[in-house]
N, C-alpha and C positions, 0 to 999 in steps of 0.2 A: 047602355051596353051594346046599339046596336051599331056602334063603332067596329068590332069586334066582330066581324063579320064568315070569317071562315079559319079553320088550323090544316093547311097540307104541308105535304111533302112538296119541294122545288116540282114547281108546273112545266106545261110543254114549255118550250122554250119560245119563243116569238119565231115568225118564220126567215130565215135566212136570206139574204140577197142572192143574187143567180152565181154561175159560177163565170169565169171569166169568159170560156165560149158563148156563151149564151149572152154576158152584157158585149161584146162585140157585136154579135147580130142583131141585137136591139139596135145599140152604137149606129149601123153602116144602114140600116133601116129608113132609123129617124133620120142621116144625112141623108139619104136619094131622095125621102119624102122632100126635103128641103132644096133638093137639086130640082124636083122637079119643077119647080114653081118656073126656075126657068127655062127646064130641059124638058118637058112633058114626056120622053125616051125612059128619062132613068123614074120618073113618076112612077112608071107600068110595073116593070122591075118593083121599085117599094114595093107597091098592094101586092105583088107576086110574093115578097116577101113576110108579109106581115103574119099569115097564117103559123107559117115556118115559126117567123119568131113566139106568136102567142103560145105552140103547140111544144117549144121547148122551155117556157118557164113553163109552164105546166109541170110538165115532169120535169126539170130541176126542182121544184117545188114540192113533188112528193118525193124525190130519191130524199131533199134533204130534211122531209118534214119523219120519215122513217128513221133516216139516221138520227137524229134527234128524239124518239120514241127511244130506239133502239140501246142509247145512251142513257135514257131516262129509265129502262129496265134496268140494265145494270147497273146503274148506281144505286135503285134501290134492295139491289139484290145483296149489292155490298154493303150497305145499312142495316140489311134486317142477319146479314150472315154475320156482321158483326156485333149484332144484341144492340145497337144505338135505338133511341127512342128518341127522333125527331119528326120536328113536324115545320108545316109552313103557310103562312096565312097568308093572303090577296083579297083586298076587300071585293067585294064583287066576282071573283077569279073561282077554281074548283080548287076542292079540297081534299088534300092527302094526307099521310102519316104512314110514316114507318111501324111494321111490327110490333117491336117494342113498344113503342108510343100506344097502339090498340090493344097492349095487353094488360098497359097498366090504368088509360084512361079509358079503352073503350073506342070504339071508330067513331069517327068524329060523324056531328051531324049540320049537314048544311043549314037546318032551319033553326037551330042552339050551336052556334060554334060554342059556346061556354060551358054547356051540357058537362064537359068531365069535372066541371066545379064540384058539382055533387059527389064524389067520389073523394076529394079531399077532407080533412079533419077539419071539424068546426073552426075552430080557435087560426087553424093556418088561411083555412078560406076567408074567413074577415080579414083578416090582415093583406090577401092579394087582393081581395076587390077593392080594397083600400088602396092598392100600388097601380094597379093597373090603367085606369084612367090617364095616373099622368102619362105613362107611359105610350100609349095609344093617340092620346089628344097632341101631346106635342110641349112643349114648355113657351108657347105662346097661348096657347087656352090653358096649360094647368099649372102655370108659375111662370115667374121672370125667366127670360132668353137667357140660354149659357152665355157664356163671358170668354172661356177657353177653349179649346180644341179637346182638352180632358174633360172639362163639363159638359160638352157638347157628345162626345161618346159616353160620359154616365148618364149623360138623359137618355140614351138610345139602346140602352140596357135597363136590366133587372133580375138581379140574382136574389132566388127564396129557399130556404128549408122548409118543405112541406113534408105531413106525414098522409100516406096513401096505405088503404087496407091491404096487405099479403095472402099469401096465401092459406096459410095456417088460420088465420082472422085480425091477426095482431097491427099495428100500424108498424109500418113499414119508411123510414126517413129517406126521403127522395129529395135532390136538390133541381131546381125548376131554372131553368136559363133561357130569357127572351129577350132577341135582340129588332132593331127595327131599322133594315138595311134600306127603307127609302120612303121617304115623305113625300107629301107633294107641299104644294108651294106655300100651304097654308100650315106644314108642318105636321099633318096627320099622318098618321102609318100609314102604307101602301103595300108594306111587306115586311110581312115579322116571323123574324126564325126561331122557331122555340126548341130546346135539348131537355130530356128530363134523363138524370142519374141517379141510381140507388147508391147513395152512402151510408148507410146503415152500421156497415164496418167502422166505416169513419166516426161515424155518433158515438158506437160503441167503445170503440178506441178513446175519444176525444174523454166518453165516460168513465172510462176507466184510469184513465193518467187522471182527470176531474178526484176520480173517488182517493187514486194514490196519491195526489198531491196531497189532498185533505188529511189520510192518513199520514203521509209525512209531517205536516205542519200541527198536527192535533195531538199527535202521538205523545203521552205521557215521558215513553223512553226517547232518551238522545238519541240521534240517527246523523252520523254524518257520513257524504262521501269523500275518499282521498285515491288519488292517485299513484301508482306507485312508488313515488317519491316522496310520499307521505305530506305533499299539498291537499291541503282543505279544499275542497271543491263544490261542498253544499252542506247544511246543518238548517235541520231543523232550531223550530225556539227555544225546545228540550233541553237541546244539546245545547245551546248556547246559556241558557238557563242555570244548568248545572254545570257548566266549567265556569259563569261569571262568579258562582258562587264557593267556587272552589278556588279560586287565581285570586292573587294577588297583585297591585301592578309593581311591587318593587322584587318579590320572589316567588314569585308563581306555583307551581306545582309543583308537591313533595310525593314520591311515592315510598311508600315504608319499606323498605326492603326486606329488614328483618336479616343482615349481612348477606345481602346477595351481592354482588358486585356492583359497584357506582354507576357503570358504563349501561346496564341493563336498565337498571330502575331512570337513568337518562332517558332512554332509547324509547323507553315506555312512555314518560312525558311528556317526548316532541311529537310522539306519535299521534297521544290526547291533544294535545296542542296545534294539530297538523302543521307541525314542524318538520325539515328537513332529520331524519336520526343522526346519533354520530357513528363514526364508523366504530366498526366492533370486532372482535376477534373471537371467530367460529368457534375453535379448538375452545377456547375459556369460556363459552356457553356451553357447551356439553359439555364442560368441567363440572361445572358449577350445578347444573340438575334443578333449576329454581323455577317457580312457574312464571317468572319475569322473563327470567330467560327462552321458555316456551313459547312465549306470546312472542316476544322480539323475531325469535327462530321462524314463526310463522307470518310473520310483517316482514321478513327475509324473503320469505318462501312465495311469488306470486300467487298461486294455488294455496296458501296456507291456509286454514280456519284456526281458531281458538277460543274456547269458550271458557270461564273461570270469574273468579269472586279478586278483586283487588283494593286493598285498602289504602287510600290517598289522604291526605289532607294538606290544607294550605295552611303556611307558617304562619304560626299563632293560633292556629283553628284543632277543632278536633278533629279525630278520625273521621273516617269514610269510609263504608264498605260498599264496595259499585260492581258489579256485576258487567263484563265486560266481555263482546262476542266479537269479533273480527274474521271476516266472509269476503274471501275476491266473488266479485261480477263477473259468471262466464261468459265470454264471448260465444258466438256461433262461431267465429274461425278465429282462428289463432291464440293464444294465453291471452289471461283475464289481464283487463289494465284499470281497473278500478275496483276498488274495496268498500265494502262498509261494515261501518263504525259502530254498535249500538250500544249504550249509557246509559245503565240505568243506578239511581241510587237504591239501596236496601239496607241506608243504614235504618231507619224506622220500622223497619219490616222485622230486620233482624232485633232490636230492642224492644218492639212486639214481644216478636216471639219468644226473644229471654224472659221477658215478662209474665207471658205464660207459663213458659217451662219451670217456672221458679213457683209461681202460684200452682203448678201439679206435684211441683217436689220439697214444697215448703209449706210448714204451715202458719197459715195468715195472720192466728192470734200473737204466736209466739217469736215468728219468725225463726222458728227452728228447721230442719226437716222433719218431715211427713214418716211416716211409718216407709212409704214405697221409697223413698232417699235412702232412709238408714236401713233397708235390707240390702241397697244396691252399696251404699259404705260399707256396708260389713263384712259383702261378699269381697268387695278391693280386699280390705284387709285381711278376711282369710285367706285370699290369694297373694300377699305379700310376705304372710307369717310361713304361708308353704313354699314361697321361694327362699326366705330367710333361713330359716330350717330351725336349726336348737337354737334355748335363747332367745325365741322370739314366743310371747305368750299373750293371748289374747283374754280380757275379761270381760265377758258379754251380762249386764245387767236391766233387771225390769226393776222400775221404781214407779212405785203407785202411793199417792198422797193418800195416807192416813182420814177419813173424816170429812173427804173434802165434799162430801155432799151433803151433810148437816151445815160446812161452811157456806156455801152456798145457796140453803133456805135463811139460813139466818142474816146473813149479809147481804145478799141478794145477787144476781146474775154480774154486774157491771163490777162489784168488789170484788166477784171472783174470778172475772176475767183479768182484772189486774194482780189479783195475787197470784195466778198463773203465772203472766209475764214476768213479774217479777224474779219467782223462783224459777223459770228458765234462765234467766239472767246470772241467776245465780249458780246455777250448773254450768252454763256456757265458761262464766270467768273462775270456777276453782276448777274447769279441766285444764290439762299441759299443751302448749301449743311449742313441736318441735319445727324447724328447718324441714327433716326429713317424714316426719308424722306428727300427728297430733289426736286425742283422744274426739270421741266423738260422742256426742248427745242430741235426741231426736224427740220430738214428740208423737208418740205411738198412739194418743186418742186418748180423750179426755182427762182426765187427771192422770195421767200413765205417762212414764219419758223410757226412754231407751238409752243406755251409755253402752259405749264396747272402748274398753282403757287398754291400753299398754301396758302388762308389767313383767317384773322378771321370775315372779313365784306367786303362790297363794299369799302370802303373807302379806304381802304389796297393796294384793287385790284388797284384802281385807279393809288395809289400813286406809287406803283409799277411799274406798265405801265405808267407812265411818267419817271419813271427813265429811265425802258428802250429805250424810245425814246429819251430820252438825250443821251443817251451813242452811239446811233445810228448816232445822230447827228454828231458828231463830226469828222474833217476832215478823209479822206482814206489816210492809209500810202500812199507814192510812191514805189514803186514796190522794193525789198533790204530791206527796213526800218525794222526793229523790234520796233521800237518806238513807243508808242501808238497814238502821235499823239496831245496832251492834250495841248504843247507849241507851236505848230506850229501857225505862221500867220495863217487869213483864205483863202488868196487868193493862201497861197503856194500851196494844194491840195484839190481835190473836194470833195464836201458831200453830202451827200445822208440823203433824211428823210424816214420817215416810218408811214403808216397807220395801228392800230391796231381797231380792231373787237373783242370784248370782251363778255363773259358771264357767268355768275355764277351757280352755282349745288351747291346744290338741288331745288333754286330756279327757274332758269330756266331749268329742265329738269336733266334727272337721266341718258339719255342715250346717250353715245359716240357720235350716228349718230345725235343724236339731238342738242347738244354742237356744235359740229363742223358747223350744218346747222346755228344755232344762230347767231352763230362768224361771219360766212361769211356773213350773213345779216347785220349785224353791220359795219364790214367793207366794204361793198357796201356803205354803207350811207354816212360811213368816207370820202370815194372817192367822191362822189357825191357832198359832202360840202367842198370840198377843199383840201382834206388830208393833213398829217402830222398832227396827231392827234389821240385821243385815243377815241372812242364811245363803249358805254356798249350795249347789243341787250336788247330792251324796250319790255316786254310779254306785254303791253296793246296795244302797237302800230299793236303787232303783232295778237293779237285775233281781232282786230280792222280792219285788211287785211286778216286774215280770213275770219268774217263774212261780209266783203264786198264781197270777191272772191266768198262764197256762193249766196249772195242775187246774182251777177252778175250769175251763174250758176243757179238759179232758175226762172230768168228773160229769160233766156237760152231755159231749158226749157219749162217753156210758150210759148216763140216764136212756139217751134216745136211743140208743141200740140195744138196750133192754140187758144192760151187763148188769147193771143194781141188782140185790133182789135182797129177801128178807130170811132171817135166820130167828130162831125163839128160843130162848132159854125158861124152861119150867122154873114155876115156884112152887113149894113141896111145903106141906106140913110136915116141922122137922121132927115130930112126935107120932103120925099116924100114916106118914110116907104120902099123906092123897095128894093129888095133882090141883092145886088151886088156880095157877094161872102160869103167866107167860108173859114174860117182855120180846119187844119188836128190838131185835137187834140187825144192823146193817151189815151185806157187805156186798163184795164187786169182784165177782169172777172176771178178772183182768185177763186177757187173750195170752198175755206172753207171762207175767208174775204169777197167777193163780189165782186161790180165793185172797180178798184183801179183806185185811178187821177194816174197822171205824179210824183205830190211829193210825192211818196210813194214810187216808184222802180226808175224813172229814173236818179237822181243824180248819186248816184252810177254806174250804164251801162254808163251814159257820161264819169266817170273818168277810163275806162276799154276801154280794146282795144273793147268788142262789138259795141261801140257808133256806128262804124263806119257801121258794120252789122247790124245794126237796124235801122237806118238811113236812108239804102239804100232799106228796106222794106218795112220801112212807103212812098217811096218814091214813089216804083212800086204799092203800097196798094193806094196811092192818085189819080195817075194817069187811073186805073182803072176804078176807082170809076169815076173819073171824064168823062170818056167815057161812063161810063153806063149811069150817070145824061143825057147826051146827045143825048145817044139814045132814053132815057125819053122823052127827051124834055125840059131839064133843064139845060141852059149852065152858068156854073160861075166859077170865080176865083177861084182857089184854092192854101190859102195858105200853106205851109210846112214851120215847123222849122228846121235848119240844126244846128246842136252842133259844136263846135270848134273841135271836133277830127275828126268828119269827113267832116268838111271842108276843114282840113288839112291832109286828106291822101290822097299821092299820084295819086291816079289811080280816086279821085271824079271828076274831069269832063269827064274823057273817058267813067266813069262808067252813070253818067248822060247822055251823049251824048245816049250811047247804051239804057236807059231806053226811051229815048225821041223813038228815032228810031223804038222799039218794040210800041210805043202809038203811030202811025201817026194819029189817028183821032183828038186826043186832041193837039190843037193849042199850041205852047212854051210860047207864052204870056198867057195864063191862069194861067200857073203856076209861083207862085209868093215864091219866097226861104227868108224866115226871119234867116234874124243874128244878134245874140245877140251883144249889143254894146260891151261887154266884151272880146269877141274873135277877133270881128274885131281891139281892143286895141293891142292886145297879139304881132302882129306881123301885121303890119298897110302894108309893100311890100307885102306879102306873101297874104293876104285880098283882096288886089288890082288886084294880078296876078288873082288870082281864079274867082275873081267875074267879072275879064274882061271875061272870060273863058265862064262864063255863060251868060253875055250877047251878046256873039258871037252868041251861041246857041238859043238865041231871050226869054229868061227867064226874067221875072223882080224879080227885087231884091229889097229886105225891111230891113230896122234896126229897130229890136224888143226893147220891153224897154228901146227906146231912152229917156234918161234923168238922170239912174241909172248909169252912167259911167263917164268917164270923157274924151269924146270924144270933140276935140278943131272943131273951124271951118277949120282949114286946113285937118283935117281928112275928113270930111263931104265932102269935095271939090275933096281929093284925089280918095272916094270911088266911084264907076256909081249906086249911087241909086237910087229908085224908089220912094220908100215911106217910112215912117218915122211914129213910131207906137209910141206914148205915154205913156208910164208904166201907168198901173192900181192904181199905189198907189198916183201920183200926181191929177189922175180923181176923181179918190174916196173923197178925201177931200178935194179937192177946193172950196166947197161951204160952208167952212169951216174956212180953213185955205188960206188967201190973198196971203202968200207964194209961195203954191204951183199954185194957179189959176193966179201970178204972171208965177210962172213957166210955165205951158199951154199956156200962150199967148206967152211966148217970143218962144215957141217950135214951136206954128203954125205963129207965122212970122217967122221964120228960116225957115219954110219947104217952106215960099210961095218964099222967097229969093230963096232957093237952087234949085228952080222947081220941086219940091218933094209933091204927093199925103199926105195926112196926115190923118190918123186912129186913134182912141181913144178907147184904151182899158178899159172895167172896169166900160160901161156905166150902172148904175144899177138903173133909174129913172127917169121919166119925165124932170123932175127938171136938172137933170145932162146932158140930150139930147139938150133942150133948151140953157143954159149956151153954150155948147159947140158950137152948131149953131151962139148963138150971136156972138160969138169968132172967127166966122170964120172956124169950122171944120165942115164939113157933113157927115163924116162917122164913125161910130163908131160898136163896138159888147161889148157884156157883159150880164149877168145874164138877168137884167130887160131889156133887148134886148127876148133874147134867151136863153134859157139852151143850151150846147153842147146837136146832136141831135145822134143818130145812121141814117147810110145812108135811109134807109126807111123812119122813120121818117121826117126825113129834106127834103124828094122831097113831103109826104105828106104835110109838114105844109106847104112849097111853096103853094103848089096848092089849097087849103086853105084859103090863106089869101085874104082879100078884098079890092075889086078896089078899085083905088083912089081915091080923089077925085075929084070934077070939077076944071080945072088948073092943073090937074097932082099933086098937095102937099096931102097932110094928116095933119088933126090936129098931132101935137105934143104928146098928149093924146092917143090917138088912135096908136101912133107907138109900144107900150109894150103891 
């Protein structure tokens, strides 16, 4: 290396020759001296001379060794003003550099001219220490002699990309240029000019067109460019790709037009093709409105874009749906003169995604639609039957497989996933497929299918949906079979029925959600009554359990706002007038009606799950009361009615027990529980259990309305009861009708047979007290008894009433 001896800037210059005054006086010098040899005259003169002459190269010597300095400032002034980073070497000579050059390698050092090597990138510095030599030595020490005049000048160069630290810290791409303007004889450098330039931009640029080409050539989508003329002028392999496999070489490229005009869907395929277009007539694309014709418009239009989906294919081939963008290249001055192309296929993208969309709106066992398909059918069609208006009737059906989950266990998963399919199969083919509609059946989840038919009346609908349960009916293939099944014995394979819930639009309802709620109400009933059948949903039945569900939620109500309350009717000894007891009678001082009886709201709460809640209030509401009277000073019976629902819910004698438990004051035998003969009928073990239940708990028990029912003596026998109440309508007219006062007696001999108390509802008279009494009954209640009282009431008229008479009795007269 120690060839490489120094880096400067251009050195002093060497020193100049005299100027022409001064080579004449040298000139006319050296002749006298030469004269004198024979003139010894003009000898004297010379040596006169010769001072003169020494004392003016002298200074010609420094005027021109100045001006040469003087030049050598400025020119580096106009290097470093210019940002240049040069330098220049002289082996043995002083060493300079410009500026530039010291800022990027550092000031050069005489004793390391190669010192700025260290500064360069590992990987770049092996690579120069490896060029340099030859360069330096000459191509007689470091390779065979050039040959040309062009070999001879690339030996006496060397161009490198090095990367140099910046200032940030990053490498920095600097390009290194060193030339060797003079050897000496043995071909070594004697003087080597070196330029260092930052290209960085350049790398950067170079990297970038590097990285876009790559994107061009890699790019999934087609990419090509054309020229206004609609010449091809570059295409990736994409592009080429995807039109070798669309083209044909006898008929090339079809674009579907779908009747848009010839000339367009042309125009589009010399386009693809970068073909010349043919020409075309403006006014008839704006005609025509077609997105062919947009695109063309915009392949028209230098500035145009257009972006859109177009379906191509080559003859004999299928379709293709290609996604196609068309984009002029702006210029910085003047309109765009190139365009690009980009091509992409979607036809697998789009078969994808039908793929999906059919797997979200179908389902996979049956290939039917899905429940979310057929709300979205249902909705078209109610929206087609509201544009159609009369005449157009829609029948919305739920059909649920009979049994199919004992089929199921018994056949096992895989049989009944094929008898599934099968009987969709078999809905799909006895529905109507019209030109303008056609009926429709879905699979709504699990054994469940949904139909909405077409018809012109109920009666259609009907007929309809019997077909389809016939067709349902009939045997499941065995598993292989393609045969429908139609000749088989019955017992070769099993069969499945079906319950349908049916309902009509615009009759019953206009709205999707409301249809489907209908159906399902229907077929709940179907099930309830047997199934395998077809029921239509009834709107009367159904405003009919509406304003039931209402009254029951208004009765609700009341309860919570404390509008219930309780009423008592006395029971009288009808021979000695005393006050034995009292039944809990209901009512409901109603804001805007008044007081209400019992037949005004309670039918309805009995046939509702509240029975059981209101029940249980009149219950705690009794018992209360009946502590208070006691604390009075008034102790008596008290009856309660119990309804058959809440006889029979589960949890009534715990819940009794816990009521008894909270009243310890009031005795269990006071309380006295009336049930209707009707409920004790219902379920005669279940009456038995219960009512054992209560007389564990020391309660007596009564049957209301004994007489209205068809209660045998073995019931009578089976039940533990107490007393036996009379119905008001055999009391009422027995003094009337022989019948019924037939009846009355054969009631109170049963009750004295059965050891059973006996009450007589419905006393409303002197008249009717007496009879009763002759008959054998003493106790009764009713109007001409007592009105029901409110609790205050009823402890005043107690205390009230007048002693008795002498004997303990009361005229008969005197008990009303």
């Amino acid at each position: 290396m120690s060839a490489t001896a120094g880096w400067i800037l251009p050195a002093a210059p060497r020193r100049l020759p005299a100027s022409v005054p001064t080579a004449l006086l040298v000139a006319a010098t050296v002749a006298l001296l030469l004269a004198g040899v024979w003139w010894p005259a003009w000898r004297a003169v010379a040596w006169w001379l010769l001072p003169l002459v020494g004392l003016g190269v002298v200074l010609q010597g420094r005027t021109e060794r100045r001006r040469a300095l003087d030049e050598r400032s400025e020119w580096r002034a106009k290097i470093d003003s210019a940002g240049l980073s040069l330098a220049q070497w002289i082996p043995g000579g002083s060493i300079a550099a410009s500026a530039g050059w010291e800022a990027r390698l550092g000031r050069p050092d005489p004793a390391d001219p190669l010192a700025w090597l260290d500064r360069v990138h590992a990987v770049d510095r092996m690579k120069l220490e490896e060029l340099l030599p030859a360069l330096l030595q000459g191509p007689d020490l470091a390779g065979p002699p050039a040959e040309t005049p062009d070999d001879r000048r690339a030996a006496d160069a060397l161009h490198h990309a090095l990367r140099l630290p910046g200032d940030d810290g990053d490498w920095v791409w600097h390009e290194l240029r060193l030339r060797v303007v003079r050897r000496d004889p043995r071909g070594r450098a004697r003087r080597v000019l070196a330029s260092l330039q930052d290209i960085q931009w350049r790398r950067t640029a170079e990297e970038r067109q590097r990285m876009s080409s790559g994107l061009f050539q890699h790019l999934h989508e087609g990419l090509a460019i054309t020229d206004l003329d609609h010449r091809l002028l570059d295409a990736n392999p994409a592009y080429w790709t995807l039109m070798s496999d669309l083209l044909e070489a006898s008929a090339g490229l079809v674009i579907e037009d779908d009747g848009r005009s010839s000339d367009t869907a042309e125009a589009l395929r010399r386009q693809l093709l970068g073909r010349p277009a043919l020409p075309m007539d403006a006014a008839q694309l704006r005609r025509s409105g077609h997105d062919l014709d947009t695109i063309v418009e915009a392949l028209a239009d230098p500035a145009g874009h257009w972006q859109g989906l177009v379906k191509v294919r080559a003859t004999g081939g299928p379709p293709r749906t290609l996604r196609l963008t068309v984009s002029s290249i702006p210029e910085p001055e003047g309109p765009p003169r190139y365009r690009v192309l980009a091509l992409s296929d979607l036809t697998q993208d789009l078969q994808r995604q039908q793929a999906l969309e059919r797997i979200g709106r179908f389902d996979l066992l049956t290939g039917l639609p899905n429940e979310q398909e057929f709300q979205r059918r249902l909705q078209a069609a109610l929206q087609t039957s509201r544009q159609v208006g009369p005449g157009f009737m829609l029948c919305v059906a739920r059909v649920d497989l009979d049994g199919f989950a004992a089929f199921n266990r018994r056949h096992g998963a895989a049989r009944a996933d094929q008898a599934l399919r099968e009987l969709a199969g078999r809905l799909s083919t006895a529905l109507r497929q019209q030109p303008q509609w056609s009926d429709e059946v879905a699979r709504l989840g699990g054994d469940e299918f949904g139909l909405v038919l077409r018809v012109q009346n109920a009666a259609e609908a009907q007929l309809a949906l019997d077909r389809l349960v016939q067709v349902l009916r009939r045997p499941i293939d065995p598993p292989g079979d393609e045969g429908d099944g139609a000749a088989r014995a019955a017992d070769d394979s099993p069969r499945l029925s079906a319950s349908v819930g049916a309902t009509l639009s615009p009759q019953d309802g206009g709205e999707a959600e409301t249809l489907m709620r209908h159906a399902a109400h229907a077929l709940y009933r179907v099930k309830r009554s047997g199934r395998d059948g077809v029921q239509f949903f009834d709107v009367e039945k159904r405003r009919s359990r509406e304003a039931q569900a209402q009254a029951v939620l208004r009765v609700q109500r009341a309860l919570e706002a404390g509008e219930l309350c309780l009423y008592y009717q006395p029971k009288l000894d009808l021979v000695t007038g005393e006050l034995l007891g009292a039944e809990a009678l209901l009512r409901w001082r109603h804001p805007q009606r008044g007081l209400l009886a019992p037949a005004a709201f309670l039918p309805t709460v009995e046939r509702s799950g509240m029975a059981a809640q209101l029940g249980h209030w009149v219950l705690e509401q009794a018992l209360e009361q009946c502590r208070r009277w006691q604390a009075d000073g008034l102790a008596l019976t008290l009856s309660v009615n119990i309804s058959p629902r809440h006889l029979s819910a589960p949890d009534f004698p715990a819940r009794l027990e816990a009521l008894l438990a909270r009243h310890p004051e009031v005795p269990p035998q006071h309380l006295v529980l009336e049930l209707l003969e009707s409920s004790a009928l219902e379920d005669v073990a279940l009456a038995r259990r219960l009512l054992t239940d209560c007389k564990r708990l020391g309660l007596r028990l009564a049957m209301d309305d004994f007489g209205t029912g068809y209660a045998t003596l073995s019931i009578l026998k089976r039940l533990p009861l107490d007393q036996l109440k009379i119905d008001r309508s055999f009391v009422q007219t027995m003094l009337v009708d022989p019948q019924d006062r037939a009846l009355v007696q054969g009631v109170i001999a049963l009750a004295g047979q059965f050891g059973c108390e006996l009450v007589a509802e419905g006393v409303e008279s002197a008249a009717h007290a007496r009879a009763l009494v002759d008959m054998g009954c003493r106790v009764g209640q009713g109007t001409g008894l007592c009105e029901p009282l409110p609790p205050q009431a009823l402890l005043d008229w107690a205390r009230q009433r007048a002693p008795a008479a002498p004997g303990g009795q009361r005229p008969l007269q005197a008990i009303t």
